[in-house]
C-alpha positions as CSV (number, residue, x, y, z in Angstrom):
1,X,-25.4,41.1,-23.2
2,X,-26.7,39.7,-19.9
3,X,-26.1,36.3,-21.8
4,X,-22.8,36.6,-22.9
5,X,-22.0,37.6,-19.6
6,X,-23.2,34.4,-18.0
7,X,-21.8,32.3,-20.9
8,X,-18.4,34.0,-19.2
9,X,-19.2,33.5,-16.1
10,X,-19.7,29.6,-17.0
11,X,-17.2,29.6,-18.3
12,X,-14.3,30.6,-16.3
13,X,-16.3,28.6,-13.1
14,X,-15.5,25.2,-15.2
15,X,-12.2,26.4,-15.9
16,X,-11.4,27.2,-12.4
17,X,-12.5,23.5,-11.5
18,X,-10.6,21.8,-15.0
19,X,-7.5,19.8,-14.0
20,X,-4.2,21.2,-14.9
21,X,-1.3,20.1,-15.9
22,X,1.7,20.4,-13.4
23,X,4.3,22.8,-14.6
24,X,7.8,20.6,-14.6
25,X,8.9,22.1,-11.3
26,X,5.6,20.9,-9.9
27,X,5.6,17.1,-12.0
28,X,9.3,17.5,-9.9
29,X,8.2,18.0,-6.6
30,X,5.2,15.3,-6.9
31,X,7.2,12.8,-7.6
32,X,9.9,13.3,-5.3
33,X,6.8,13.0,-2.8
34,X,5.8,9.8,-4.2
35,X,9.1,8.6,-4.2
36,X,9.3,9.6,-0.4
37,X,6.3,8.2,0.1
38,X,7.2,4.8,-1.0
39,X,10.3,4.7,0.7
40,X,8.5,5.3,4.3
41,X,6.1,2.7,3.1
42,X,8.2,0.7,2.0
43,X,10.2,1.0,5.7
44,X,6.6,0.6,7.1
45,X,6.1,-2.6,5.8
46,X,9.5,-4.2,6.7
47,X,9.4,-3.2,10.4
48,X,6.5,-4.8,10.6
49,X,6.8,-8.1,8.8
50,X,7.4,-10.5,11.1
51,X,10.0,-13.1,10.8
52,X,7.9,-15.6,9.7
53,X,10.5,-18.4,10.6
54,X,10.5,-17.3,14.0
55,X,6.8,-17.6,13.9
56,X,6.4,-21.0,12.3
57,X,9.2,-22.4,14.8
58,X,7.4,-21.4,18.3
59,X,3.7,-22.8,16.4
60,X,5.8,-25.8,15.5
61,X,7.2,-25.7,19.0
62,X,3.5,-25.3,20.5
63,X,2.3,-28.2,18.3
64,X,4.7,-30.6,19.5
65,X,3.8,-29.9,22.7
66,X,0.0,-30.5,22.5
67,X,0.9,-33.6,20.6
68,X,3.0,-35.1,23.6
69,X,0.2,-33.7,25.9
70,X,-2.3,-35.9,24.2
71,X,-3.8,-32.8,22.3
72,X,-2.8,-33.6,18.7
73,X,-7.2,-33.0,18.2
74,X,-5.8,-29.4,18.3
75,X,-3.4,-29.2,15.3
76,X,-5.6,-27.1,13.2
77,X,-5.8,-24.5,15.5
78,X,-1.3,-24.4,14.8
79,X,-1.6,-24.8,11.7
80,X,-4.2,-21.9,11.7
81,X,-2.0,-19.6,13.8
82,X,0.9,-20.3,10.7
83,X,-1.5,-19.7,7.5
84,X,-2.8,-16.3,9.8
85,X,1.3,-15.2,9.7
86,X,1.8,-16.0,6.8
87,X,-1.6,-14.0,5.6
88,X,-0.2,-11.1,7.7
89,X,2.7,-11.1,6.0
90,X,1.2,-11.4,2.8
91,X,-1.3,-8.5,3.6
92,X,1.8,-5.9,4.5
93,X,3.9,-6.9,0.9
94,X,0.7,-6.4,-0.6
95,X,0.4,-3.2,1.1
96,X,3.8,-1.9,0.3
97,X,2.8,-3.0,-3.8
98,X,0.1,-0.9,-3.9
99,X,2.0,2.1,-2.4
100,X,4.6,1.0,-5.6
101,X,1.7,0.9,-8.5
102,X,0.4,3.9,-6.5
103,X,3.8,5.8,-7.4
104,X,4.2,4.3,-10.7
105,X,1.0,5.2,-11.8
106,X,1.7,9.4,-10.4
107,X,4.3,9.0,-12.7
108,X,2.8,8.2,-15.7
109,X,0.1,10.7,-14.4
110,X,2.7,13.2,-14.7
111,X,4.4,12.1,-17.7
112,X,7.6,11.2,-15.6
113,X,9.9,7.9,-17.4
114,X,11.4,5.8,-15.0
């Protein structure tokens, strides 16, 4: 007796830790979150992207200065200043993709279409 009542006791402790599955009001309200989510990441990301033509038009503009300076030894360091905006850049898109599979993949955790 003592052993079925652990058996029962095991048993309802790894049931109380399974996964379930949301209800369809719940599988609702998760992705509505998600979908949140991604939009404010999405927002995120834009507001801070910079305009990268802005960017490469003052390093251009700095360049062209050092060169008529007699500092052209120094052009790496623009054209480092360019490839680390456009890396910046790069890194918040990539960001704001991740926060898409992120969502894309609740869904399919949920067994939302879409």
């Amino acid at each position: 007796m003592k052993s079925l009542i652990a058996i029962a006791i095991l048993l309802a402790a790894a049931l109380a830790h399974a996964e379930r599955i949301p209800t369809p009001a719940e599988a609702d309200r998760l992705l509505a979150r998600a979908e949140r989510e991604l939009a404010a990441a999405n927002n995120e990301a834009n507001r801070r992207r910079p305009d990268l033509k802005d960017l490469l038009k003052e390093d251009t503009a700095e360049w062209r200065a050092r060169v008529e300076k007699g500092c052209a030894s120094d052009e790496t360091g623009s054209l480092a200043g360019s490839a680390a905006a456009l890396d910046y850049a790069n890194t918040t898109a990539c960001k704001a993709d991740a926060t898409t599979d992120r969502a894309n993949l609740m869904r399919k955790t949920i067994g939302v279409k879409g």
